[in-house]
PDB file of N, CA, C and O in Angstrom:
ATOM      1  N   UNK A   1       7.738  10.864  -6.327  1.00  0.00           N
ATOM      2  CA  UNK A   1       7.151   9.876  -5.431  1.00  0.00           C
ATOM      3  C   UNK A   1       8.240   9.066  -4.724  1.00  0.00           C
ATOM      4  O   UNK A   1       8.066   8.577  -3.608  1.00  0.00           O
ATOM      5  N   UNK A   2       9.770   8.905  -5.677  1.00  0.00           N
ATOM      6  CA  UNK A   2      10.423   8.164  -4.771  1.00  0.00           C
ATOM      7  C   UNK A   2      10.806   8.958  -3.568  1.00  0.00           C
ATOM      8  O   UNK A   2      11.364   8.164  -2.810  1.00  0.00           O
ATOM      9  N   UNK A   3      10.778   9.970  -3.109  1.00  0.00           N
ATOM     10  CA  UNK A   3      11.175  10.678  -1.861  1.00  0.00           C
ATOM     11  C   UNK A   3      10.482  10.292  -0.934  1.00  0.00           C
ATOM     12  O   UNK A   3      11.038   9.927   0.102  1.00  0.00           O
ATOM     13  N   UNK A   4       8.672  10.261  -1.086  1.00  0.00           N
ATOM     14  CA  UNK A   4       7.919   9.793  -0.063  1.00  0.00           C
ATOM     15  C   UNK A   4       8.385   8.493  -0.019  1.00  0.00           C
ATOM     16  O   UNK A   4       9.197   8.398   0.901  1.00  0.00           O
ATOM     17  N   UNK A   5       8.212   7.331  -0.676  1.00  0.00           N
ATOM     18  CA  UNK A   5       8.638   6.332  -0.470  1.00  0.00           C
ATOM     19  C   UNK A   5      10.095   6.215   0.531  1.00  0.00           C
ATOM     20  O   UNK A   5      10.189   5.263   1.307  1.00  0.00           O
ATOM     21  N   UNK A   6      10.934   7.002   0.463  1.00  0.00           N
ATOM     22  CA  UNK A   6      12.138   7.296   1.412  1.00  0.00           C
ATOM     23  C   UNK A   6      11.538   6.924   2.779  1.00  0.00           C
ATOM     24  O   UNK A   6      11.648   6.063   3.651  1.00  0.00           O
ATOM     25  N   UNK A   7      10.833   8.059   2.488  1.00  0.00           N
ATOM     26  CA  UNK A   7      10.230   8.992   3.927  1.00  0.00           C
ATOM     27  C   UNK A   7       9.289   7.386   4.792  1.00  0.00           C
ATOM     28  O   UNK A   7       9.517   6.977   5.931  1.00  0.00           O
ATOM     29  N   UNK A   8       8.493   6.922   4.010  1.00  0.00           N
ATOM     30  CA  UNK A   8       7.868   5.899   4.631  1.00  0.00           C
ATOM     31  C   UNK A   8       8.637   4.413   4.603  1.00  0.00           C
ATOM     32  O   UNK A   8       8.020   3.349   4.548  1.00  0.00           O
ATOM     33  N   UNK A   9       9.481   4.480   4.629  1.00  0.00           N
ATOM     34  CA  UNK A   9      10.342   3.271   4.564  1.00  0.00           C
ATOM     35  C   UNK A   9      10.230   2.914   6.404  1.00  0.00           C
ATOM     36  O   UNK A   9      10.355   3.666   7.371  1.00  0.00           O
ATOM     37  N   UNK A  10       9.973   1.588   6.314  1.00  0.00           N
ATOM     38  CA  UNK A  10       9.544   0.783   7.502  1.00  0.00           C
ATOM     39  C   UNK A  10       8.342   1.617   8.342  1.00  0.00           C
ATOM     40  O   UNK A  10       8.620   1.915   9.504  1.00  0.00           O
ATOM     41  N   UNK A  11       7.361   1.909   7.954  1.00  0.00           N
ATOM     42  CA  UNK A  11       5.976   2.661   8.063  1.00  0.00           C
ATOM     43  C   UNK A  11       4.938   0.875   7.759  1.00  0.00           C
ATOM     44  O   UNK A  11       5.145   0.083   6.839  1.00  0.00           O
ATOM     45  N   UNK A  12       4.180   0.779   8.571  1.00  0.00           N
ATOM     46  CA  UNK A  12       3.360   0.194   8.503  1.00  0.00           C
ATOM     47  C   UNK A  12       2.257   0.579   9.005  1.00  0.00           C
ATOM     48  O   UNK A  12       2.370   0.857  10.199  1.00  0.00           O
ATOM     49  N   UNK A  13       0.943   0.748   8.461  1.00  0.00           N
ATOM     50  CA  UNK A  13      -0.286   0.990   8.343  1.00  0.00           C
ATOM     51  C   UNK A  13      -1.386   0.260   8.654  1.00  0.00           C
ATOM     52  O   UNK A  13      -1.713  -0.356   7.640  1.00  0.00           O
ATOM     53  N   UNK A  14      -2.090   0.033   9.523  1.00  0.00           N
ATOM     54  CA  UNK A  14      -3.800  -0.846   8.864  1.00  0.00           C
ATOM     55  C   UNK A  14      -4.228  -0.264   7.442  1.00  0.00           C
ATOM     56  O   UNK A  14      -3.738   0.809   7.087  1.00  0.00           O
ATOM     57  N   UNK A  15      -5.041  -0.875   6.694  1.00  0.00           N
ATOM     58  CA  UNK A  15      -5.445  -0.516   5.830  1.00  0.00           C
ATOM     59  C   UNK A  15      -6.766   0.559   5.871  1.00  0.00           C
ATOM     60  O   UNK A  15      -7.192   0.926   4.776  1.00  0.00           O
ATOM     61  N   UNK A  16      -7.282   0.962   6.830  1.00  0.00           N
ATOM     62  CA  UNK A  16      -7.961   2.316   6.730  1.00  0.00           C
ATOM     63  C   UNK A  16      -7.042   3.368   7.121  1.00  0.00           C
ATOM     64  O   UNK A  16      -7.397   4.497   6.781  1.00  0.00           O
ATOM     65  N   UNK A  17      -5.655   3.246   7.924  1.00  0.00           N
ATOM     66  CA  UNK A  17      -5.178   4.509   7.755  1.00  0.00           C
ATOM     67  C   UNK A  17      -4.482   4.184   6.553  1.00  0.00           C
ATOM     68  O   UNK A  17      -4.574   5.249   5.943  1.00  0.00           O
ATOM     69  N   UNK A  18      -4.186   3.821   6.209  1.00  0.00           N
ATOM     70  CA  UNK A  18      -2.978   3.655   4.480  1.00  0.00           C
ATOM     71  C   UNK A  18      -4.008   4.061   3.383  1.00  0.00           C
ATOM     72  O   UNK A  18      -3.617   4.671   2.387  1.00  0.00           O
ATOM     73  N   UNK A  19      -5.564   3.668   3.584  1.00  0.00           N
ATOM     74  CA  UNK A  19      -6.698   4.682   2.534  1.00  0.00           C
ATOM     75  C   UNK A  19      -6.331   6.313   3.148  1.00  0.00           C
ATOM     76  O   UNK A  19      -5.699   7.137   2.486  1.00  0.00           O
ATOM     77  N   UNK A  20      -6.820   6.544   4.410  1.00  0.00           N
ATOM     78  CA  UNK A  20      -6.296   7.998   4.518  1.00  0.00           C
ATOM     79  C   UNK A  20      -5.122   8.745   4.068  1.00  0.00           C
ATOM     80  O   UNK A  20      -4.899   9.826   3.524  1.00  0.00           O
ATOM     81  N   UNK A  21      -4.306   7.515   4.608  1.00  0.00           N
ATOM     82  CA  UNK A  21      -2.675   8.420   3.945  1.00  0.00           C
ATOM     83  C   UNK A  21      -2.728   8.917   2.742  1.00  0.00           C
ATOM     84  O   UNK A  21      -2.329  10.054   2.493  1.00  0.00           O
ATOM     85  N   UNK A  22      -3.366   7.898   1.614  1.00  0.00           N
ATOM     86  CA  UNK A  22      -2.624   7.636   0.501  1.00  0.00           C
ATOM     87  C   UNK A  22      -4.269   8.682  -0.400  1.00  0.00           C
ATOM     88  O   UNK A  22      -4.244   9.310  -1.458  1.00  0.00           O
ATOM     89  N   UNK A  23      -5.340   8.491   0.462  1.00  0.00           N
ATOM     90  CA  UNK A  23      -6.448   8.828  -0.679  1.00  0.00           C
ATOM     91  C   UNK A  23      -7.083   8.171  -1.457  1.00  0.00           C
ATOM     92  O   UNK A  23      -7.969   8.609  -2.191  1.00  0.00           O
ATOM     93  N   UNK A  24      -6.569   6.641  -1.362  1.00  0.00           N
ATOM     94  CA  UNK A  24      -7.444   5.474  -2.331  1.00  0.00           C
ATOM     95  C   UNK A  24      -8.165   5.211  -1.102  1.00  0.00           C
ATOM     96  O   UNK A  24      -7.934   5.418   0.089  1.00  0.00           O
ATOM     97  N   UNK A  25      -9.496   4.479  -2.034  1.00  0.00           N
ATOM     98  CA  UNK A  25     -10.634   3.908  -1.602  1.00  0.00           C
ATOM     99  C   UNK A  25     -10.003   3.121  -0.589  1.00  0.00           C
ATOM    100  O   UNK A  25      -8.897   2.608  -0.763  1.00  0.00           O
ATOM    101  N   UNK A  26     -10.713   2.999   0.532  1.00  0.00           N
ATOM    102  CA  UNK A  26     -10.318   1.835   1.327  1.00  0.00           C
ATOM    103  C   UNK A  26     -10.731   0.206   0.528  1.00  0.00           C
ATOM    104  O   UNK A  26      -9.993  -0.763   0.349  1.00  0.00           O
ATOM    105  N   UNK A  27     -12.448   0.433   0.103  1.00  0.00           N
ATOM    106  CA  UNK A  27     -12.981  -0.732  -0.649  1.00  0.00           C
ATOM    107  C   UNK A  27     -11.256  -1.253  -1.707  1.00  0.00           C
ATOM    108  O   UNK A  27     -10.821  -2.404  -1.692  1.00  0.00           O
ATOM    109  N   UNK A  28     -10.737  -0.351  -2.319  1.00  0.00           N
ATOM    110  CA  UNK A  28      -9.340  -0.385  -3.296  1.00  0.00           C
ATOM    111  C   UNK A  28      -8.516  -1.348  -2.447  1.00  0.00           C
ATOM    112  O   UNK A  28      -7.964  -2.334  -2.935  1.00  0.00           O
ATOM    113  N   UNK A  29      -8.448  -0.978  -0.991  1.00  0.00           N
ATOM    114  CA  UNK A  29      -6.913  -1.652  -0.612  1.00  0.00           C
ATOM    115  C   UNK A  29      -7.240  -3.089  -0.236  1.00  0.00           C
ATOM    116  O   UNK A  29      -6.569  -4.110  -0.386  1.00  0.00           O
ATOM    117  N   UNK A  30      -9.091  -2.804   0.573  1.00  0.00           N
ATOM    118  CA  UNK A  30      -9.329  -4.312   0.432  1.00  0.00           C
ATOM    119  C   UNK A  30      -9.558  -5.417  -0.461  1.00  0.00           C
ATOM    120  O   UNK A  30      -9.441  -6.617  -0.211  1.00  0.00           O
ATOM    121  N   UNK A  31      -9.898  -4.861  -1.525  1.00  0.00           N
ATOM    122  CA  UNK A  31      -9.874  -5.809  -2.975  1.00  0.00           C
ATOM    123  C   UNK A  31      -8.048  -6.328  -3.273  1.00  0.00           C
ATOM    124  O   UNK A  31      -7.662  -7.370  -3.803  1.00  0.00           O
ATOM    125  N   UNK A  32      -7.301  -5.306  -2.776  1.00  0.00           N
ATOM    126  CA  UNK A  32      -5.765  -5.689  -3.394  1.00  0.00           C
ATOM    127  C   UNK A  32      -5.706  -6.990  -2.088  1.00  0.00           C
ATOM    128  O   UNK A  32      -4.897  -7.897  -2.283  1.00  0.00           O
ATOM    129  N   UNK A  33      -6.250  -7.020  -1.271  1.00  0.00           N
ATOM    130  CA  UNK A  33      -5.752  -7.512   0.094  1.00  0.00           C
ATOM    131  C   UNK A  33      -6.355  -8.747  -0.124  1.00  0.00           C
ATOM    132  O   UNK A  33      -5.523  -9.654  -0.109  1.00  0.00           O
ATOM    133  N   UNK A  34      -7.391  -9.080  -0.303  1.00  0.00           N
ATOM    134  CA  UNK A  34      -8.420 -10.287  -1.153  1.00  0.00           C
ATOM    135  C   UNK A  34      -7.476 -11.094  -2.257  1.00  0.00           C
ATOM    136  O   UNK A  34      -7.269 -12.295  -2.083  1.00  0.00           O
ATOM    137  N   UNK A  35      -6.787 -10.241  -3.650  1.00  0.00           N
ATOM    138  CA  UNK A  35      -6.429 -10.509  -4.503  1.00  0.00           C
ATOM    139  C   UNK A  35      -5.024 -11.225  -3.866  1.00  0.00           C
ATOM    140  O   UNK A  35      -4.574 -12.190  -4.484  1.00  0.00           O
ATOM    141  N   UNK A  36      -4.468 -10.855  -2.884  1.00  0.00           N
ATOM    142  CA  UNK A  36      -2.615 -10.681  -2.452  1.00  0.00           C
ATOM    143  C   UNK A  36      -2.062 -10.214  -2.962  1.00  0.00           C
ATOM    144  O   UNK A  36      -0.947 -10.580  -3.334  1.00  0.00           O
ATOM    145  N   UNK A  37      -2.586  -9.224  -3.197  1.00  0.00           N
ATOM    146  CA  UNK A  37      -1.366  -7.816  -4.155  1.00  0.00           C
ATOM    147  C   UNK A  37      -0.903  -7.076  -3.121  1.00  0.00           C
ATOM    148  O   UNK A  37      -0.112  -6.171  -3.386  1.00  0.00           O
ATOM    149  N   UNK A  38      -1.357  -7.343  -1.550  1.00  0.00           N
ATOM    150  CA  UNK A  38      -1.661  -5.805  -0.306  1.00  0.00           C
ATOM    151  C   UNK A  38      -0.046  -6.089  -0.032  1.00  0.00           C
ATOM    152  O   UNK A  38       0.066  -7.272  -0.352  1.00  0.00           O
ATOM    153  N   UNK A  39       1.523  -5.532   0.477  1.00  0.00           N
ATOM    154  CA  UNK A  39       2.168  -6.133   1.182  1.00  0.00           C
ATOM    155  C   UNK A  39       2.376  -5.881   2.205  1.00  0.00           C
ATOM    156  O   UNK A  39       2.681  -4.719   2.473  1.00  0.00           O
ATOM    157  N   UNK A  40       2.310  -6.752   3.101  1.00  0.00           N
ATOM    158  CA  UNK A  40       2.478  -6.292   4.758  1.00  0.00           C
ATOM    159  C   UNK A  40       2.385  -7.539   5.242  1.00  0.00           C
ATOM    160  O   UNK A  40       2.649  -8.435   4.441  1.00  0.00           O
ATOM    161  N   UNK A  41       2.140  -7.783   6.117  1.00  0.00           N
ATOM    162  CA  UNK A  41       1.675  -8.593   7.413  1.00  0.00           C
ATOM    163  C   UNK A  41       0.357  -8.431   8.544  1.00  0.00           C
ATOM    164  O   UNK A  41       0.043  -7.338   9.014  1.00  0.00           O
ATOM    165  N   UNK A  42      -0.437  -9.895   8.930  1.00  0.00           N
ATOM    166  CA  UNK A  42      -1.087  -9.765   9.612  1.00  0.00           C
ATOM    167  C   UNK A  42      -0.637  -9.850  11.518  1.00  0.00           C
ATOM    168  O   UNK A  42      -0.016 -10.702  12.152  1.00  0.00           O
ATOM    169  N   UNK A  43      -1.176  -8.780  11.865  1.00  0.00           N
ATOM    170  CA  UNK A  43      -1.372  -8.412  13.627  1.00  0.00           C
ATOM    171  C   UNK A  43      -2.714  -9.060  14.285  1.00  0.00           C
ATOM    172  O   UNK A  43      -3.758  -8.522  14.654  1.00  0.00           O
ATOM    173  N   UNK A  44      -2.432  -9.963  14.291  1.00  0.00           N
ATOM    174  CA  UNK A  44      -3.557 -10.494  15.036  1.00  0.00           C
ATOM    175  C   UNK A  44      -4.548 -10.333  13.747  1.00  0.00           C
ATOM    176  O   UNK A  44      -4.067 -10.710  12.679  1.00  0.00           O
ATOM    177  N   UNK A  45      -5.748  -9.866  13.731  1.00  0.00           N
ATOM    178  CA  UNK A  45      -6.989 -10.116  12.315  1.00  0.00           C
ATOM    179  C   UNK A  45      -6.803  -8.616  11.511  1.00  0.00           C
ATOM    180  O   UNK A  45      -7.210  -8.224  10.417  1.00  0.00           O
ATOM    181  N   UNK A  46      -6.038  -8.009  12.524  1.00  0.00           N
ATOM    182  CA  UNK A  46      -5.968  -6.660  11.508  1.00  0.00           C
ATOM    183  C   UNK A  46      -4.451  -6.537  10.566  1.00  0.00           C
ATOM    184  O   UNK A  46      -3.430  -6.941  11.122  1.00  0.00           O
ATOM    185  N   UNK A  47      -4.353  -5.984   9.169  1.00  0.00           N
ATOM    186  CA  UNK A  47      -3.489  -6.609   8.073  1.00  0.00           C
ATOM    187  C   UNK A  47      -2.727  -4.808   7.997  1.00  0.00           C
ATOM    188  O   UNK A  47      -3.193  -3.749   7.576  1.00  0.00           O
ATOM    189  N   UNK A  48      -1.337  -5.186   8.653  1.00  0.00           N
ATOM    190  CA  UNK A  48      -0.349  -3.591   8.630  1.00  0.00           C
ATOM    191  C   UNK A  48       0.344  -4.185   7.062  1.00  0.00           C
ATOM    192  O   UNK A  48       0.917  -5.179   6.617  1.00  0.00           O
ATOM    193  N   UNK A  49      -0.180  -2.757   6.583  1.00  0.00           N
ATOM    194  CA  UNK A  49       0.294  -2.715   5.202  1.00  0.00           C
ATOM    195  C   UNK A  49       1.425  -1.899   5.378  1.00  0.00           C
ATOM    196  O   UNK A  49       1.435  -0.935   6.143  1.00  0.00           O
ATOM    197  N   UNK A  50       2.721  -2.387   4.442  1.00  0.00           N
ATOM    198  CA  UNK A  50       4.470  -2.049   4.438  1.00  0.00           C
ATOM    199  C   UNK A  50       4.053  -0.817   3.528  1.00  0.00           C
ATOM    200  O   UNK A  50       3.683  -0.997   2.368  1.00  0.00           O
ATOM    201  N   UNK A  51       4.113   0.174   3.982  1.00  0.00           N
ATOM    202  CA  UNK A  51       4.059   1.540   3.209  1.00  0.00           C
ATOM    203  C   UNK A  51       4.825   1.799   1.949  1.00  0.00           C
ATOM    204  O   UNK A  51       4.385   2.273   0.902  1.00  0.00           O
ATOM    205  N   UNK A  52       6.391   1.300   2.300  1.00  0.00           N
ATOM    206  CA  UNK A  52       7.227   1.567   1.176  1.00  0.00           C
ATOM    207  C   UNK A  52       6.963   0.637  -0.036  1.00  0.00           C
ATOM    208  O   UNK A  52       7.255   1.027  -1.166  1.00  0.00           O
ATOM    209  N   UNK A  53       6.430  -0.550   0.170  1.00  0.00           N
ATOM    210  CA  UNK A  53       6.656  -1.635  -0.541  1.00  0.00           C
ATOM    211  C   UNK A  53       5.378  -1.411  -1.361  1.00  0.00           C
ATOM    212  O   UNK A  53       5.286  -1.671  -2.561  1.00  0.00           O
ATOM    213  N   UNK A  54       4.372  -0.886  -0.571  1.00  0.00           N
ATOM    214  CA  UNK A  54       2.938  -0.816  -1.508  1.00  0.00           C
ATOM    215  C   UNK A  54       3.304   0.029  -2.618  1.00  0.00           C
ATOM    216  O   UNK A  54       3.135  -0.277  -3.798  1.00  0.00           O
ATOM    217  N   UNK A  55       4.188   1.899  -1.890  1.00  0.00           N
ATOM    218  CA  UNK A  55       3.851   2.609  -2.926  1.00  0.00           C
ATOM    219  C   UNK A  55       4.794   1.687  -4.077  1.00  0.00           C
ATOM    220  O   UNK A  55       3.987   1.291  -4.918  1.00  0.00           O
ATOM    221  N   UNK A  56       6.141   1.217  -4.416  1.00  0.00           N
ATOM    222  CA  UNK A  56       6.904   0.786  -5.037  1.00  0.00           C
ATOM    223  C   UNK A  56       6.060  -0.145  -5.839  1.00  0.00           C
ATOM    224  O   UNK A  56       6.379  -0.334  -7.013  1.00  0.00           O
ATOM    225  N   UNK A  57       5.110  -0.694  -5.382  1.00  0.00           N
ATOM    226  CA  UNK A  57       3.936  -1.424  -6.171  1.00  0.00           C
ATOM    227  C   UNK A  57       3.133  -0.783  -6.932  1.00  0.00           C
ATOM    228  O   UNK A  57       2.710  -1.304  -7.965  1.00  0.00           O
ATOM    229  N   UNK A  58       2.820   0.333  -6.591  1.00  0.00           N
ATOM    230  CA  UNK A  58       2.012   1.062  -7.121  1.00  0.00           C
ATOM    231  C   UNK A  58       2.700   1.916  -8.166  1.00  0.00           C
ATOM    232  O   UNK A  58       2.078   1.956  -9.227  1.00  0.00           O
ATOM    233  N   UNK A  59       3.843   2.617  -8.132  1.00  0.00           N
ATOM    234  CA  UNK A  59       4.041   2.873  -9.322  1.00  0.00           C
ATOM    235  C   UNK A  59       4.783   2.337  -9.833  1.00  0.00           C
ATOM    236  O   UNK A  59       5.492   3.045 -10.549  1.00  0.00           O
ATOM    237  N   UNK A  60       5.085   0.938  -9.819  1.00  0.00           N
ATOM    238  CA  UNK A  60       5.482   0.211 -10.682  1.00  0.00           C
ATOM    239  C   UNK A  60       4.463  -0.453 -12.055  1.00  0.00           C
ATOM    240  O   UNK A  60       4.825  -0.691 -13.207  1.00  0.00           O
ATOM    241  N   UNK A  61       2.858  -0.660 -11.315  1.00  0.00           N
ATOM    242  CA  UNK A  61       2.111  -0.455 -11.948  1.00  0.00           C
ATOM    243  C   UNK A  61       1.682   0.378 -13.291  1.00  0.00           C
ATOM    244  O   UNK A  61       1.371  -0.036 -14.408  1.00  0.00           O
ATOM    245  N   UNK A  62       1.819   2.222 -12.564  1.00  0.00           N
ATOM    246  CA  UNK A  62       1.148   3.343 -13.327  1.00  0.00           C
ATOM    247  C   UNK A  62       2.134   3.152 -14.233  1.00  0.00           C
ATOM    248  O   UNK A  62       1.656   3.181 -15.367  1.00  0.00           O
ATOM    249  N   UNK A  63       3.941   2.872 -14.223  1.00  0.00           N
ATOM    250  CA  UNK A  63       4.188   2.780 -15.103  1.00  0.00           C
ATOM    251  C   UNK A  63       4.441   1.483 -16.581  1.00  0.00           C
ATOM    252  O   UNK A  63       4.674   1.576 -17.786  1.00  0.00           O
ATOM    253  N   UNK A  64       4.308   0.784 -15.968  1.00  0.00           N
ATOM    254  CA  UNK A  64       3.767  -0.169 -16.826  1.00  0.00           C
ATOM    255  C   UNK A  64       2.763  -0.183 -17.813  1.00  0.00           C
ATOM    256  O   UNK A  64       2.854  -0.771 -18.891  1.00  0.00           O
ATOM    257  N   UNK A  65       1.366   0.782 -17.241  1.00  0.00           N
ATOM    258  CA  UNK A  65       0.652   1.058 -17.896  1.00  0.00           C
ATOM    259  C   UNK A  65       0.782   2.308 -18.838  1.00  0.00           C
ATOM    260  O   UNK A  65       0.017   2.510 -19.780  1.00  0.00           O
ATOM    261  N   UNK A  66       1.654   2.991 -18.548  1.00  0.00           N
ATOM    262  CA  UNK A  66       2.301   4.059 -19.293  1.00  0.00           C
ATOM    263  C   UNK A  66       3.068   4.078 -20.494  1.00  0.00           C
ATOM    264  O   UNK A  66       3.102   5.092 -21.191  1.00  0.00           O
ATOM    265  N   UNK A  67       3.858   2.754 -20.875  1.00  0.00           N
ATOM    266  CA  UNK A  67       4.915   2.400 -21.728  1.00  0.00           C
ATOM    267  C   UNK A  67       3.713   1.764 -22.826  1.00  0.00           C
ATOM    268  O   UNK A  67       4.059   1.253 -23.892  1.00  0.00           O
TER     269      UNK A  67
END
């Protein structure tokens, strides 16, 4: 996974294409986005999620829950 993360480094997304990219629920990215777990920045009312920074979130997570 760290390669994609390479690959999407300075990639920013809305959050229905970052559900497509990635395959999670969109309902998923908007609950993280609610919570402030999402990272990115808002464009005017629509919220570009930092690609690299999410996945680095994300499996920083799976492994946490792993140990």
């Amino acid at each position: 996974m760290a390669n994609y993360a390479q690959y999407l480094n300075g990639k920013f997304l809305t959050i229905r294409a970052a559900a497509k990219e990635t395959g999670l629920p969109e309902f998923y990215l908007r609950r993280l986005e609610h919570e402030g777990k999402l990272p990115g920045f808002y464009s005017g009312v629509k919220k570009m999620v930092n690609m690299s920074k999410f996945w680095e979130m994300f499996n920083a997570e799976s492994e946490a829950c792993c140990k």
